[in-house]
C-alpha positions in Angstrom: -22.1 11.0 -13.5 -19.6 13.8 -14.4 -16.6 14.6 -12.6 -17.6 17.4 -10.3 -15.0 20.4 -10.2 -13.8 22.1 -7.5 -15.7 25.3 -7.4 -18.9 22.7 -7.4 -17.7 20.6 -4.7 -17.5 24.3 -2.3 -20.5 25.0 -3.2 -22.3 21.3 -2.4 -20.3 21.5 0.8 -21.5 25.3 2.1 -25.5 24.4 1.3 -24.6 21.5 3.4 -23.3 23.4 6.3 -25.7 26.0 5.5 -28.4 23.7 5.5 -27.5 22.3 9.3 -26.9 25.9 10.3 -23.1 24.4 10.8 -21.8 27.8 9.1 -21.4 29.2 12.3 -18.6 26.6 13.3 -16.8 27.2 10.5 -14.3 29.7 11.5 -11.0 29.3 10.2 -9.2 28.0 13.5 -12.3 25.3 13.7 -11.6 24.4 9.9 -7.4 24.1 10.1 -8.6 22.0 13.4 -10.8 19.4 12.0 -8.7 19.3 8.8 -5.8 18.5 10.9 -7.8 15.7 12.7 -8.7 14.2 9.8 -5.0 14.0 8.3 -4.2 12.4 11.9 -7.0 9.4 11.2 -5.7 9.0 7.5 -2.2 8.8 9.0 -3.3 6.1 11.4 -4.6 3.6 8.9 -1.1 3.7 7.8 0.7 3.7 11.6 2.1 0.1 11.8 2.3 -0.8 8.7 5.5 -2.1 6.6 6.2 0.4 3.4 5.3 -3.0 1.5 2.2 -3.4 3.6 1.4 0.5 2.9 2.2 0.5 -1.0 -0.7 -2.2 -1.2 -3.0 -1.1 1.1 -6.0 -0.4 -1.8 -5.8 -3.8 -2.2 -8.1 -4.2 0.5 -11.2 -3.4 0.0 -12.1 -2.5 3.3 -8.6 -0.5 3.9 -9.3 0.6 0.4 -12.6 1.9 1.7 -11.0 3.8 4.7 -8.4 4.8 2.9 -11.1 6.7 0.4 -12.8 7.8 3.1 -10.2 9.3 4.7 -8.9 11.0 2.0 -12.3 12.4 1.2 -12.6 14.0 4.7 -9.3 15.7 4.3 -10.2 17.4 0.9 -13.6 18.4 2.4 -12.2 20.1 5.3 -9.2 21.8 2.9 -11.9 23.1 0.2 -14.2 24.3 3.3 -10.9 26.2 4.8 -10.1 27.7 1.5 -13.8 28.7 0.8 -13.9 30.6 4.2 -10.2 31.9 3.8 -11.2 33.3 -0.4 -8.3 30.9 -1.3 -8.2 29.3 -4.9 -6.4 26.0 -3.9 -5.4 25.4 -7.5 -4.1 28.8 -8.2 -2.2 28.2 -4.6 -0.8 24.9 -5.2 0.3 26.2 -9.1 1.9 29.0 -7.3 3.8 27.1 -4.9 4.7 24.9 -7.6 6.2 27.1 -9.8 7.9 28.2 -6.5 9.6 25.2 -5.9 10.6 24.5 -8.9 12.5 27.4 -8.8 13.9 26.6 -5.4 14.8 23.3 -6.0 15.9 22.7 -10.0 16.5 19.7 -11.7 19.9 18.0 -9.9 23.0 18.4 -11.4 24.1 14.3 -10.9 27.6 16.1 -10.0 26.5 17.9 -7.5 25.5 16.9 -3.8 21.5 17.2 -3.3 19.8 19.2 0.1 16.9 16.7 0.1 14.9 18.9 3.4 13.6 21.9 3.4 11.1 24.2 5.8 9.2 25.4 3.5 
């Protein structure tokens, strides 16, 4: 199997809206909606748990599993929301890459860091 590419993976996912005639709930409110629900389950696998407990969870297969899962939901959502929206997410993320690496530089170990940020 070869690794599928993003443009492919936006296309699989509109026949298979298209294909359920689900196009017609994918607005962009719906889509920022469902991908934020989907972030909220990946964050509860994690809810309780120690940062120990969390750095192993793929351990696990069945966590690893949900985990996966999860995490697959999320980028399905996010490519679906950028399809509707005409947003390149690689071109965005580069862009706001290359933005924050001129925001925030490589420290100075002199100097004092601001570590948060709104942006």
């Amino acid at each position: 199997m070869t690794e599928p590419d993003v443009a492919e993976l936006q296309r699989r996912l509109a026949a298979f809206a298209a294909a359920r005639d689900w196009g017609q709930y994918h607005t962009p409110k719906n889509l920022a909606s469902a991908l934020s629900v989907e972030a909220s389950e990946l964050v509860e696998i994690f809810q309780w748990l120690t940062p120990e407990q969390s750095a192993r969870i793929m351990d696990e297969p069945e966590t690893a599993h949900r985990v996966a899962d999860e995490v697959a939901d999320v980028l399905a959502y996010l490519l679906q929301f950028c399809e509707v929206l005409g947003i390149d997410p690689l071109r965005a993320l580069a862009a706001k890459m290359d933005r924050n690496e001129k925001r925030f530089p490589v420290p100075n170990p002199l100097e004092p860091q601001d570590r948060h940020s709104s942006e």
